[in-house]
Each structure stands twice: as structure tokens, then as C-alpha cells.
VOBA-1610 file (N, C-alpha, C; in pm, whole numbers, padded with zeros to 5 digits, always signed):
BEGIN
Unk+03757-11559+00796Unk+03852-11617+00888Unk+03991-11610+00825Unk+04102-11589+00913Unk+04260-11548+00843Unk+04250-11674+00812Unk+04350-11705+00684Unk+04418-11804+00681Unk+04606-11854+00712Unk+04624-11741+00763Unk+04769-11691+00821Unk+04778-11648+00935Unk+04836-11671+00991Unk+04877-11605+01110Unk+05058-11621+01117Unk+05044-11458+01160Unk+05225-11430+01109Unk+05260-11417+01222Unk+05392-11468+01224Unk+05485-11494+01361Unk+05615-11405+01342Unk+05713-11295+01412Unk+05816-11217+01420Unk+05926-11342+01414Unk+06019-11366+01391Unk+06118-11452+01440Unk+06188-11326+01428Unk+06310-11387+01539Unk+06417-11340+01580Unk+06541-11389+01434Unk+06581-11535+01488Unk+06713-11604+01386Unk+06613-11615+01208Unk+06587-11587+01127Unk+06501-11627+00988Unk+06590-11722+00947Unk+06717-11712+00895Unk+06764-11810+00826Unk+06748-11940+00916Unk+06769-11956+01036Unk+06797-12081+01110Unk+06607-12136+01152Unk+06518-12015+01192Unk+06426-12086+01244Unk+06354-12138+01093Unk+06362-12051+01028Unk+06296-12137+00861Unk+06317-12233+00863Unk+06463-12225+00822Unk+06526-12369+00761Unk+06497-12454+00888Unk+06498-12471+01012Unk+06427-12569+01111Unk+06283-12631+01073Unk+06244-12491+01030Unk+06064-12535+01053Unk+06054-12599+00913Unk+06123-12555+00815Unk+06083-12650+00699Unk+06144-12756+00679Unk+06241-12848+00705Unk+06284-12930+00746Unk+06167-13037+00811Unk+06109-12964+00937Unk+06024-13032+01005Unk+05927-13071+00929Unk+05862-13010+00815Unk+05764-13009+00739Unk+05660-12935+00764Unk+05682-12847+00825Unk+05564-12736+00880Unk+05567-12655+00779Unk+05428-12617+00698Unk+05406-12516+00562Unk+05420-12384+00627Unk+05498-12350+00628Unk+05515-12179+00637Unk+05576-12116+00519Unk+05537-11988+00520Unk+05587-11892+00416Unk+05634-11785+00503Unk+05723-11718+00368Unk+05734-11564+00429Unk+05760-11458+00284Unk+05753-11391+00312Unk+05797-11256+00189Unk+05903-11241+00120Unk+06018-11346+00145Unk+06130-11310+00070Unk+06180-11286-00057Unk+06084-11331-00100Unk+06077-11284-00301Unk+05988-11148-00325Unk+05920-11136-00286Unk+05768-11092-00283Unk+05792-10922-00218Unk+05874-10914-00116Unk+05872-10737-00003Unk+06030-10706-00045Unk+06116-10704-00142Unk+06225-10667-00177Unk+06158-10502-00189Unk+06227-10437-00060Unk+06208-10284-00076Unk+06314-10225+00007Unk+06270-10070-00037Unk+06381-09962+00025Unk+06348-09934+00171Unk+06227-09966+00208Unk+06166-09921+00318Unk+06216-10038+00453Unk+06246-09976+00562Unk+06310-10091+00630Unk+06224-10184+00699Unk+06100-10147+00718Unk+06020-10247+00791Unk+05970-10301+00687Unk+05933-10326+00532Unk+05910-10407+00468Unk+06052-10497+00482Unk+06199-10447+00453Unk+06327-10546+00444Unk+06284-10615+00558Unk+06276-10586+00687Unk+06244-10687+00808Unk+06150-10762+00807Unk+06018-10735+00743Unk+05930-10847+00771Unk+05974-10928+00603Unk+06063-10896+00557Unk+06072-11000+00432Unk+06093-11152+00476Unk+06223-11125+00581Unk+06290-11239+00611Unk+06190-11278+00759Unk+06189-11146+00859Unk+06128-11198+00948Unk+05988-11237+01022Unk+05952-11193+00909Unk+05801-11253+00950Unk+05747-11371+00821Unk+05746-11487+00919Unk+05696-11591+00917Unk+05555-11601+00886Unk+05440-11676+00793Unk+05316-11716+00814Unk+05292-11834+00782Unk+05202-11893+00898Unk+05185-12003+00976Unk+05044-12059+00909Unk+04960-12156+00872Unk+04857-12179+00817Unk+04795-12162+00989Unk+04690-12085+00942Unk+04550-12083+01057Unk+04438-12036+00982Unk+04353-12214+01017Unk+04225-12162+00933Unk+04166-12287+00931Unk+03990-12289+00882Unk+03898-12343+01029Unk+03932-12497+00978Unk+04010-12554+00862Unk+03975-12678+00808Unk+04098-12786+00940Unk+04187-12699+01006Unk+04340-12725+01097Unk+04288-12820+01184Unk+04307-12934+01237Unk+04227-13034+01330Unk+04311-12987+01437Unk+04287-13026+01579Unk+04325-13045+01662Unk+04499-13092+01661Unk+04490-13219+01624Unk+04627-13292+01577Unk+04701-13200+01538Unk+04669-13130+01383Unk+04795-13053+01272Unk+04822-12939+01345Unk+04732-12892+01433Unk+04783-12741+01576Unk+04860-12851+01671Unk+04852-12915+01701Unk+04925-12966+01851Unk+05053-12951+01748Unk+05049-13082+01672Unk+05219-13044+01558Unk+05266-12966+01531Unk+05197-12847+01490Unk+05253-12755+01414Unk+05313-12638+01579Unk+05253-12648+01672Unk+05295-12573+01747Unk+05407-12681+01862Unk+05443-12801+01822Unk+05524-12849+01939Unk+05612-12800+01839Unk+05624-12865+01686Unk+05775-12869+01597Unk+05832-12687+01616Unk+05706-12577+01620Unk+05734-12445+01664Unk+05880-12419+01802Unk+05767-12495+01878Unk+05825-12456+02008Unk+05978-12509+02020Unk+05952-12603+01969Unk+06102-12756+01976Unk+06205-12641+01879Unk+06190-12577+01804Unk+06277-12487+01666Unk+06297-12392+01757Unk+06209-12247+01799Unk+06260-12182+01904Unk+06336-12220+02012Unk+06303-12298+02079Unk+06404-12347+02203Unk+06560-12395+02166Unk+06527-12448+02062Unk+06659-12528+02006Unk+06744-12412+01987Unk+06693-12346+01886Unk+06795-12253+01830Unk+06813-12130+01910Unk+06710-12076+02014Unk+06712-11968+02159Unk+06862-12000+02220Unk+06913-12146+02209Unk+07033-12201+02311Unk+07208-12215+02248Unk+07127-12081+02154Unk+07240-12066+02080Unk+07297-12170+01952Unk+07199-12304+01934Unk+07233-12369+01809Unk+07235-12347+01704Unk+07306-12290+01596Unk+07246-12289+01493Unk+07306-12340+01396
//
């Protein structure tokens, strides 16, 4: 079973710093995919991974996907 599930963002600096703020454990590659190749540079910053995996209750998914949704919308409206 994954224990990640990776999400594209659009804004990285703004939806990160939202989602970790919120306290939602996400990671991403930014130390880790420093390369010449451009779709590694893009998923450094922009791809996001999300904990998914079987121990997640009900509760820590409803949270983890409202504080999601509430960070996209927010920052979609041009906040950042």
C-alpha cells in the first residue's frame, strides 16, 4: 500500500508554506531532485506528498483534505 500520494501544485512556495502552517505533514523534493533535467526541477518544488496509508482514520483524511481544499481556494483567489 503507497504511503504517499503526490499532489502537482500550481503556487509551491505559497501552497507549502499554507499547508505547513496548517500542520498538515507533507513533503516534497526540494533538497533531494536538485537536477539539470527539467521535469525533475518541477517536481522538486512542485510536487507535493501527502501521507496516504492504511493506519489514516477517517478524521486525519476529512482534515487533511478540508485544510487542502481551504489552501487551494485561498490562494486560487489570488492571495498570496
Amino acid at each position: 500500500m503507497p504511503y504517499m500520494f503526490p499532489l502537482h501544485i500550481e503556487r509551491p512556495a505559497t501552497h507549502f508554506h499554507w499547508l505547513k502552517q496548517l500542520g498538515v505533514p507533507v513533503w516534497r523534493w526540494d533538497e533531494m531532485a536538485d537536477s539539470s533535467c527539467g521535469i525533475a526541477r518541477d517536481y522538486r518544488l512542485h510536487l507535493l506528498h501527502l501521507p496516504c496509508h492504511q493506519a489514516l482514520t477517517d478524521d486525519q483524511m476529512d482534515w487533511m483534505t478540508t485544510a487542502l481544499d481551504k489552501t487551494l481556494r485561498h490562494t486560487s483567489k489570488g492571495v498570496q
